[in-house]
N, C-alpha and C positions, 0 to 999 in steps of 0.2 A: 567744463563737461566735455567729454570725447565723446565723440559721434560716428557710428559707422559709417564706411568708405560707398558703400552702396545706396544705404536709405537715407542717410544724414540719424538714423534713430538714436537715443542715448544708450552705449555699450551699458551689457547686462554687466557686473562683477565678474571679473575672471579676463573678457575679451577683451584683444586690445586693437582689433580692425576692423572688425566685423562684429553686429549683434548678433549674426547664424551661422551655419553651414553652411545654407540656402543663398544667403545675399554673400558671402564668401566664393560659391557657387555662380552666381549671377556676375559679378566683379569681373571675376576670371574671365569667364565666358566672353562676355561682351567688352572687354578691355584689351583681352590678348588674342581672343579665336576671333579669325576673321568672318564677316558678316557675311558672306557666302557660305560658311559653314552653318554659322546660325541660322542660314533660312533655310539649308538641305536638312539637319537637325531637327527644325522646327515642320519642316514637312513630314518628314520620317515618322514624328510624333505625333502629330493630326492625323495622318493618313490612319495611324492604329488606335485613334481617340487614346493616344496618354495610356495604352496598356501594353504591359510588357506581353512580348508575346512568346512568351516561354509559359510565365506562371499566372499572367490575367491579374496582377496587382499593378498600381500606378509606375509608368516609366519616364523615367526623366534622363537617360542616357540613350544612345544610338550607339550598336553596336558594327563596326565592319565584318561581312560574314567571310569574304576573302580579304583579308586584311592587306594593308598598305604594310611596303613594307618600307624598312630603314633608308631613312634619305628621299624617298619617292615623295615627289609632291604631291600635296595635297587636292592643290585647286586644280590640275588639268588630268586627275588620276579617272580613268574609266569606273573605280574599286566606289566612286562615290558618288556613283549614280543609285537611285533609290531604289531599286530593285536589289542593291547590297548592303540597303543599311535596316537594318534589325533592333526595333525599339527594346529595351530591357530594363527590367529595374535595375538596382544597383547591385544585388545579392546574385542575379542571371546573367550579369556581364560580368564580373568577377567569374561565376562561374564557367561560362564560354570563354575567357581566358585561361582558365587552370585546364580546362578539358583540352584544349587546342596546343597547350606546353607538355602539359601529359601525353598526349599523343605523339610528338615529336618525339618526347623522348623514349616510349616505344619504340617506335620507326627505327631510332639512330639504337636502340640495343637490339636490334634485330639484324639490322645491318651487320653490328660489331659479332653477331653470333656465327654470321658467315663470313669473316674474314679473318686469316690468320693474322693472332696478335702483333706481330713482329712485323708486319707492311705498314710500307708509309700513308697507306687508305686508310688505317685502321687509327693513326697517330692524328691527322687529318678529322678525323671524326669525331676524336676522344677531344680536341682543340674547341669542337663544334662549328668548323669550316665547312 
């Protein structure tokens, strides 16, 4: 009998790590994200009793509202102090990703509208530099 890597419970038919999402979910978490996250995460989520605060249905993500960016660390990042993390369900942080890429890439064709095509700003830009 195979047993999940999280609960020890018997895999349903079909899984072959995990019996859920959820303990799939938890694995991750507390295996790879380190325990300083887990407890700014777990504050983030208390502070808002587990409601996403976009749509007021249950949140089990924390969202960054000025996001980290590429390569910036984590643990000494100002971005993850709790006054920047934003509880959300899973469909509201999906969402505040798609809105925040969208906007960018407004920005960068609005840019490209005031710069003639032929500049090296404009080639720069079209790179996403």
């Amino acid at each position: 009998m195979k047993t999940c890597l999280w609960d020890n419970k018997e895999l349903p038919k079909g899984r072959r790590r995990y019996c859920s999402d959820e303990c799939a979910q938890q694995y991750f978490a507390h295996k790879i994200a380190p325990l300083w996250w887990i407890n700014a995460k777990n504050i983030a989520l208390e502070s808002a009793n587990h409601c996403c605060l976009s749509c007021g249905s249950i949140a089990k993500e924390v969202h960054h509202i000025i996001p980290l960016e590429f390569g910036e660390s984590y643990h000494n990042s100002q971005k993850n102090k709790q006054a920047n993390l934003q509880p959300l369900c899973r469909a509201c942080h999906e969402k505040a990703h798609h809105l925040k890429h969208k906007a960018s890439l407004i920005a960068k064709e609005a840019q490209l509208a005031l710069i003639p095509e032929d500049s090296d700003l404009a080639v720069e830009l079209l790179k996403g530099k």
